[in-house]
N, C-alpha and C positions, 0 to 999 in steps of 0.2 A: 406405543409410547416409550417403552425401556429403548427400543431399538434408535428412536429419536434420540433421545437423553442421552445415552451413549455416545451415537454421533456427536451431538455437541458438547457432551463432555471431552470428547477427544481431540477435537476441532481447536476448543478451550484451552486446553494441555500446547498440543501445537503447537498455537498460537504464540502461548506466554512461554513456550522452548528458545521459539524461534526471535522473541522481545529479550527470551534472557542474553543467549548468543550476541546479541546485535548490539544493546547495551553494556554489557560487562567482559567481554571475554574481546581482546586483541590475537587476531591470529596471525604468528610472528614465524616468519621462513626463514630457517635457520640452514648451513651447509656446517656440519658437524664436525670439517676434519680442516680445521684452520687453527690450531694450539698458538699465541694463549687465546684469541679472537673467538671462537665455538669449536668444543671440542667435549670428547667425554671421557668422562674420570675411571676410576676400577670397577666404579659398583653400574655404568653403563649410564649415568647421571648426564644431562648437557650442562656444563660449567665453561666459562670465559668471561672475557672483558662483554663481549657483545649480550650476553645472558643477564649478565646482572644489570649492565647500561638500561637492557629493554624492560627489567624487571620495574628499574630506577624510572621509568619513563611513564609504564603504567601505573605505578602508586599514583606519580604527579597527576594524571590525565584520569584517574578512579576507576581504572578498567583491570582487566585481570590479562597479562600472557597468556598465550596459549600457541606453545612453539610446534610448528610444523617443519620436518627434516624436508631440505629439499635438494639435490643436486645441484650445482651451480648453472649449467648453461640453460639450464629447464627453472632458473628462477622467476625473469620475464615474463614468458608465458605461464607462467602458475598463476601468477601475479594477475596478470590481465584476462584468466580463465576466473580469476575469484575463488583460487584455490584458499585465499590468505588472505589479510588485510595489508600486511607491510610487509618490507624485506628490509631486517637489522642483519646484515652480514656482510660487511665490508664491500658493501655498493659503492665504487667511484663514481662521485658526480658528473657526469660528462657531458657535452651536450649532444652526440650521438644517443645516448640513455636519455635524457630529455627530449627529444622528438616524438619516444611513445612511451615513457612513464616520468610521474614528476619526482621530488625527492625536498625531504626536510633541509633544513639548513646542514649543513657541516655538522657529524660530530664527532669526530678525530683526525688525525692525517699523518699518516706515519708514508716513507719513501719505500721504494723498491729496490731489488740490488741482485746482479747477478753472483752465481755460487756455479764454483767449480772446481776440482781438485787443484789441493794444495801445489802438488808438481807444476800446475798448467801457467807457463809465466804468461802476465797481461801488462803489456801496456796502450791498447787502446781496444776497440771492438775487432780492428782487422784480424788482432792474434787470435782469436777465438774461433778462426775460420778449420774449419773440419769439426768442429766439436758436433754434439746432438743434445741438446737441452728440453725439458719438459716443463710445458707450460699450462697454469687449469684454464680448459677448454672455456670462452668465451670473456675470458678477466682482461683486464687492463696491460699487464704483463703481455698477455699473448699477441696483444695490437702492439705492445713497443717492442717485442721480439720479434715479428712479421713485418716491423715498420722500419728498426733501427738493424737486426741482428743477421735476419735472414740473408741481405743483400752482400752481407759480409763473407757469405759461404758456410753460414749454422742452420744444420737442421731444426726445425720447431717443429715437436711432435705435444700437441694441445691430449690435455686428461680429464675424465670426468671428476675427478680429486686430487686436493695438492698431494695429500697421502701416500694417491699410488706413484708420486711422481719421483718420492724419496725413496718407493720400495724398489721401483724402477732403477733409480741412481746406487744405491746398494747391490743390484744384482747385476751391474755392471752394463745394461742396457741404453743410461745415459750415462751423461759427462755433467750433465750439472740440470738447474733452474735458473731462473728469473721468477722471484719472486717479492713479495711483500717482506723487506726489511726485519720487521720486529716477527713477524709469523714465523720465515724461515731461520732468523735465531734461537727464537723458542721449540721450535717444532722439529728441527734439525740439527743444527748446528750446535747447538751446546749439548745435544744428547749423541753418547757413544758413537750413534752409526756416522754421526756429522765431524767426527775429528780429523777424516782427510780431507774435509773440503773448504774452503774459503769464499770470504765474500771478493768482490772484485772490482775496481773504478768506482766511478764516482755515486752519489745516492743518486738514482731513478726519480726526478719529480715532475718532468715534463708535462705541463699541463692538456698539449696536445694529445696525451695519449691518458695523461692519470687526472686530470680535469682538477675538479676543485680539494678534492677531500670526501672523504666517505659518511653520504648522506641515510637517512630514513628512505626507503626507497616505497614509493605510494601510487597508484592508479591516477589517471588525470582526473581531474573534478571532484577532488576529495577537498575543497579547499576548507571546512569545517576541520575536518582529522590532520591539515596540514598547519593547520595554525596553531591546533591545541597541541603538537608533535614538536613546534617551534618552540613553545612557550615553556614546556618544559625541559626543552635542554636549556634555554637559556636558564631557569630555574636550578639546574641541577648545575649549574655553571655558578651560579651565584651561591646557593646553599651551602656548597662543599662538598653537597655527595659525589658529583664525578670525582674529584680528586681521591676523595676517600675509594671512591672504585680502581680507578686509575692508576692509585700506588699498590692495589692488591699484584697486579699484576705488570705493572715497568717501574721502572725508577726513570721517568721523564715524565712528562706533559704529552701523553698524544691529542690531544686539542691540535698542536702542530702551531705553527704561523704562520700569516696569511703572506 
Protein backbone atom coordinates (compact mmCIF):
# COMPACT_ATOMS: atom_id res chain seq x y z
CA UNK A 1 0.00 0.00 0.00
CA UNK A 2 2.88 2.85 1.02
CA UNK A 3 4.66 1.64 -2.04
CA UNK A 4 1.22 2.46 -4.11
CA UNK A 5 0.67 5.94 -2.34
CA UNK A 6 4.00 6.80 -2.97
CA UNK A 7 3.82 6.10 -6.54
CA UNK A 8 0.90 8.26 -6.89
CA UNK A 9 1.85 10.74 -4.79
CA UNK A 10 4.76 11.30 -7.01
CA UNK A 11 2.94 10.81 -10.24
CA UNK A 12 0.67 13.61 -8.38
CA UNK A 13 3.67 15.99 -7.81
CA UNK A 14 4.72 15.27 -11.67
CA UNK A 15 1.94 16.00 -12.90
CA UNK A 16 1.16 19.41 -11.37
CA UNK A 17 5.21 20.28 -12.00
CA UNK A 18 4.63 19.59 -15.32
CA UNK A 19 0.76 21.86 -15.27
CA UNK A 20 2.84 24.44 -13.38
CA UNK A 21 5.61 24.73 -16.30
CA UNK A 22 3.09 24.83 -19.18
CA UNK A 23 0.75 27.40 -17.46
CA UNK A 24 2.94 30.00 -16.06
CA UNK A 25 6.50 29.93 -16.84
CA UNK A 26 7.37 31.34 -20.90
CA UNK A 27 10.63 29.90 -21.72
CA UNK A 28 12.34 32.86 -23.54
CA UNK A 29 15.75 32.21 -25.84
CA UNK A 30 17.82 34.88 -25.27
CA UNK A 31 21.58 35.36 -27.18
CA UNK A 32 23.42 37.37 -24.49
CA UNK A 33 26.04 39.34 -26.19
CA UNK A 34 23.97 42.04 -28.30
CA UNK A 35 24.37 45.37 -25.82
CA UNK A 36 21.83 47.28 -25.48
CA UNK A 37 19.19 44.35 -27.19
CA UNK A 38 20.45 41.32 -24.37
CA UNK A 39 23.42 41.46 -22.73
CA UNK A 40 24.78 41.22 -19.14
CA UNK A 41 25.68 43.66 -16.65
CA UNK A 42 28.67 43.37 -13.70
CA UNK A 43 26.97 41.42 -11.40
CA UNK A 44 26.60 38.59 -14.62
CA UNK A 45 22.54 39.77 -14.65
CA UNK A 46 20.73 39.42 -18.37
CA UNK A 47 19.51 43.24 -18.80
CA UNK A 48 18.54 45.00 -22.29
CA UNK A 49 15.78 46.29 -24.34
CA UNK A 50 14.76 42.61 -25.40
CA UNK A 51 14.74 41.63 -21.27
CA UNK A 52 12.50 43.84 -20.07
CA UNK A 53 10.12 44.05 -23.56
CA UNK A 54 9.75 40.00 -22.66
CA UNK A 55 9.39 40.68 -19.19
CA UNK A 56 6.60 43.65 -20.35
CA UNK A 57 5.06 40.84 -22.53
CA UNK A 58 4.68 38.27 -19.88
CA UNK A 59 2.97 40.38 -17.16
CA UNK A 60 0.43 41.18 -20.20
CA UNK A 61 -0.13 37.38 -21.25
CA UNK A 62 0.01 36.30 -16.97
CA UNK A 63 3.00 34.06 -17.51
CA UNK A 64 6.25 34.20 -15.85
CA UNK A 65 9.85 34.48 -18.18
CA UNK A 66 12.10 32.16 -18.00
CA UNK A 67 15.23 33.12 -20.10
CA UNK A 68 17.03 30.40 -21.74
CA UNK A 69 20.95 31.54 -23.09
CA UNK A 70 21.14 30.33 -26.55
CA UNK A 71 23.80 30.81 -29.25
CA UNK A 72 22.42 32.57 -32.26
CA UNK A 73 22.66 30.09 -35.27
CA UNK A 74 21.51 27.13 -32.83
CA UNK A 75 18.31 29.44 -32.20
CA UNK A 76 16.06 27.65 -34.79
CA UNK A 77 16.71 24.43 -34.07
CA UNK A 78 16.43 24.92 -30.22
CA UNK A 79 13.19 26.31 -30.99
CA UNK A 80 11.73 23.55 -33.13
CA UNK A 81 13.61 20.71 -30.58
CA UNK A 82 11.14 22.47 -27.88
CA UNK A 83 14.14 23.51 -26.14
CA UNK A 84 11.96 27.05 -25.57
CA UNK A 85 8.81 28.47 -26.19
CA UNK A 86 9.72 31.72 -28.09
CA UNK A 87 12.82 33.59 -29.39
CA UNK A 88 12.79 37.52 -28.05
CA UNK A 89 16.26 38.32 -29.59
CA UNK A 90 16.33 40.32 -32.51
CA UNK A 91 14.58 37.72 -35.04
CA UNK A 92 14.20 39.54 -38.53
CA UNK A 93 10.94 38.57 -39.90
CA UNK A 94 11.75 37.06 -43.06
CA UNK A 95 10.17 35.03 -45.13
CA UNK A 96 13.03 32.43 -45.60
CA UNK A 97 12.35 32.22 -41.37
CA UNK A 98 8.65 31.85 -42.18
CA UNK A 99 8.81 28.75 -44.24
CA UNK A 100 9.90 26.79 -40.84
CA UNK A 101 9.07 28.93 -37.90
CA UNK A 102 6.22 31.60 -37.47
CA UNK A 103 6.76 34.98 -35.70
CA UNK A 104 4.50 37.61 -33.75
CA UNK A 105 3.85 40.94 -35.29
CA UNK A 106 6.80 43.46 -35.61
CA UNK A 107 8.27 44.71 -32.45
CA UNK A 108 10.87 47.04 -33.34
CA UNK A 109 13.06 47.89 -36.29
CA UNK A 110 16.02 49.61 -36.12
CA UNK A 111 18.60 49.44 -39.75
CA UNK A 112 22.01 47.81 -40.28
CA UNK A 113 25.31 49.64 -41.15
CA UNK A 114 28.53 48.76 -42.08
CA UNK A 115 31.71 49.67 -39.57
CA UNK A 116 35.13 50.08 -40.59
CA UNK A 117 38.11 52.03 -39.69
CA UNK A 118 38.06 55.40 -39.63
CA UNK A 119 41.17 55.62 -42.25
CA UNK A 120 39.29 53.26 -44.81
CA UNK A 121 37.72 55.97 -47.23
CA UNK A 122 34.02 54.72 -48.69
CA UNK A 123 32.26 55.81 -51.33
CA UNK A 124 30.22 52.89 -52.53
CA UNK A 125 30.55 48.98 -51.71
CA UNK A 126 33.30 48.60 -54.57
CA UNK A 127 35.89 50.54 -52.06
CA UNK A 128 35.57 48.03 -49.54
CA UNK A 129 37.02 45.40 -51.84
CA UNK A 130 40.10 43.68 -49.90
CA UNK A 131 38.68 44.29 -46.66
CA UNK A 132 37.66 41.16 -44.12
CA UNK A 133 34.48 41.80 -42.12
CA UNK A 134 32.80 39.66 -39.39
CA UNK A 135 29.62 38.79 -39.41
CA UNK A 136 27.07 36.57 -36.59
CA UNK A 137 26.91 33.29 -38.14
CA UNK A 138 23.31 32.82 -39.45
CA UNK A 139 21.78 36.75 -38.95
CA UNK A 140 20.45 38.80 -41.55
CA UNK A 141 23.62 40.85 -41.83
CA UNK A 142 25.55 37.88 -42.97
CA UNK A 143 22.81 37.03 -46.11
CA UNK A 144 23.38 41.01 -46.99
CA UNK A 145 27.21 40.64 -46.70
CA UNK A 146 27.19 37.36 -48.82
CA UNK A 147 24.47 38.95 -50.98
CA UNK A 148 25.64 42.57 -51.48
CA UNK A 149 29.49 42.55 -50.20
CA UNK A 150 31.20 39.40 -50.96
CA UNK A 151 30.76 39.96 -54.81
CA UNK A 152 32.60 43.08 -54.18
CA UNK A 153 36.04 41.22 -53.28
CA UNK A 154 35.10 41.29 -48.98
CA UNK A 155 35.94 38.57 -47.14
CA UNK A 156 32.90 37.32 -44.84
CA UNK A 157 34.13 35.31 -42.03
CA UNK A 158 30.38 34.39 -40.05
CA UNK A 159 30.72 34.11 -35.75
CA UNK A 160 29.07 32.44 -33.29
CA UNK A 161 28.73 36.03 -31.30
CA UNK A 162 28.74 39.49 -32.34
CA UNK A 163 31.22 39.80 -29.31
CA UNK A 164 33.79 37.82 -30.56
CA UNK A 165 33.48 39.74 -33.86
CA UNK A 166 34.64 43.12 -31.98
CA UNK A 167 37.30 41.10 -30.07
CA UNK A 168 38.38 39.89 -33.43
CA UNK A 169 38.29 43.62 -35.00
CA UNK A 170 40.45 44.80 -31.92
CA UNK A 171 43.25 42.29 -32.41
CA UNK A 172 43.47 43.29 -35.80
CA UNK A 173 42.19 39.99 -37.40
CA UNK A 174 39.36 42.02 -39.13
CA UNK A 175 38.63 45.36 -40.76
CA UNK A 176 35.37 45.87 -39.72
CA UNK A 177 31.23 44.31 -39.32
CA UNK A 178 28.18 44.64 -40.78
CA UNK A 179 25.95 44.98 -38.21
CA UNK A 180 22.63 45.89 -36.54
CA UNK A 181 22.85 49.84 -36.42
CA UNK A 182 21.70 50.73 -32.70
CA UNK A 183 23.70 47.29 -31.26
CA UNK A 184 27.06 48.10 -32.95
CA UNK A 185 26.80 51.76 -31.55
CA UNK A 186 25.96 50.68 -28.25
CA UNK A 187 28.25 47.79 -28.06
CA UNK A 188 31.18 49.25 -29.91
CA UNK A 189 31.31 52.19 -31.24
CA UNK A 190 30.77 54.57 -28.42
CA UNK A 191 33.01 52.43 -26.19
CA UNK A 192 36.94 53.13 -26.10
CA UNK A 193 37.81 50.11 -28.24
CA UNK A 194 35.25 51.47 -31.13
CA UNK A 195 36.94 55.17 -31.48
CA UNK A 196 38.89 54.10 -34.66
CA UNK A 197 36.12 52.87 -36.47
CA UNK A 198 33.20 54.22 -38.30
CA UNK A 199 29.92 53.52 -39.56
CA UNK A 200 29.68 53.79 -43.44
CA UNK A 201 26.93 54.48 -46.58
CA UNK A 202 23.76 54.42 -46.35
CA UNK A 203 21.47 52.54 -43.39
CA UNK A 204 20.95 48.68 -44.38
CA UNK A 205 17.08 48.26 -44.60
CA UNK A 206 16.61 45.97 -47.45
CA UNK A 207 13.69 44.03 -47.05
CA UNK A 208 15.12 41.23 -49.18
CA UNK A 209 17.55 40.32 -46.87
CA UNK A 210 16.22 42.33 -43.32
CA UNK A 211 12.49 41.43 -44.04
CA UNK A 212 9.96 43.06 -41.95
CA UNK A 213 11.31 44.06 -38.46
CA UNK A 214 12.08 42.00 -35.61
CA UNK A 215 9.33 39.75 -34.67
CA UNK A 216 8.50 37.17 -31.46
CA UNK A 217 9.94 34.27 -32.99
CA UNK A 218 7.31 30.98 -32.30
CA UNK A 219 6.96 27.28 -33.55
CA UNK A 220 4.08 26.78 -36.33
CA UNK A 221 0.80 26.01 -34.76
CA UNK A 222 0.99 27.98 -31.77
CA UNK A 223 -1.80 30.12 -33.16
CA UNK A 224 -3.39 30.35 -29.37
CA UNK A 225 0.44 31.80 -27.95
CA UNK A 226 0.57 33.80 -31.25
CA UNK A 227 -2.36 35.76 -30.70
CA UNK A 228 -2.16 36.43 -27.03
CA UNK A 229 1.85 37.51 -28.04
CA UNK A 230 0.10 39.93 -30.62
CA UNK A 231 -2.21 41.42 -28.28
CA UNK A 232 0.10 42.33 -25.99
CA UNK A 233 2.53 44.32 -27.94
CA UNK A 234 -0.32 45.98 -29.34
CA UNK A 235 -1.13 46.60 -25.62
CA UNK A 236 2.19 47.62 -24.51
CA UNK A 237 1.95 50.00 -27.56
CA UNK A 238 -0.94 51.53 -26.44
CA UNK A 239 -0.33 51.78 -22.60
CA UNK A 240 2.99 53.57 -22.70
CA UNK A 241 5.18 50.88 -21.35
CA UNK A 242 7.04 50.19 -24.57
CA UNK A 243 8.01 53.80 -24.79
CA UNK A 244 8.76 53.85 -21.10
CA UNK A 245 11.05 50.83 -22.10
CA UNK A 246 12.26 52.07 -25.04
CA UNK A 247 13.68 55.55 -23.73
CA UNK A 248 15.62 53.34 -21.03
CA UNK A 249 17.68 52.55 -23.61
CA UNK A 250 17.51 54.97 -27.21
CA UNK A 251 16.39 58.18 -27.58
CA UNK A 252 14.17 57.23 -30.78
CA UNK A 253 11.16 55.14 -31.36
CA UNK A 254 12.62 51.60 -32.28
CA UNK A 255 8.97 50.48 -33.23
CA UNK A 256 10.62 51.95 -36.58
CA UNK A 257 8.23 52.75 -39.77
CA UNK A 258 6.56 50.79 -41.74
Amino acid sequence: MKKHAMTALLASLLAGAAFSVSAQDLRVAVDPTYEPFVYKNAQGELVGFNVDFANAVCEEIKRKCVFVEQVWDAMIPGLQSRRYDVIISDMSITDERKRVIDFSNRYYKTPSTIVVKNSQEYTNHDSLKGLTLGVLKGSTQERYAEGELASKGVKIVPYEAQDQVYLDINAGRLDGTVADKVEVTGGFLSKPDGKDYKAVGPDLLDSKYFGEGMGIALRKGQDELKGQLNDAIKALRDNGKYATIGKKYFDFDPYGHD
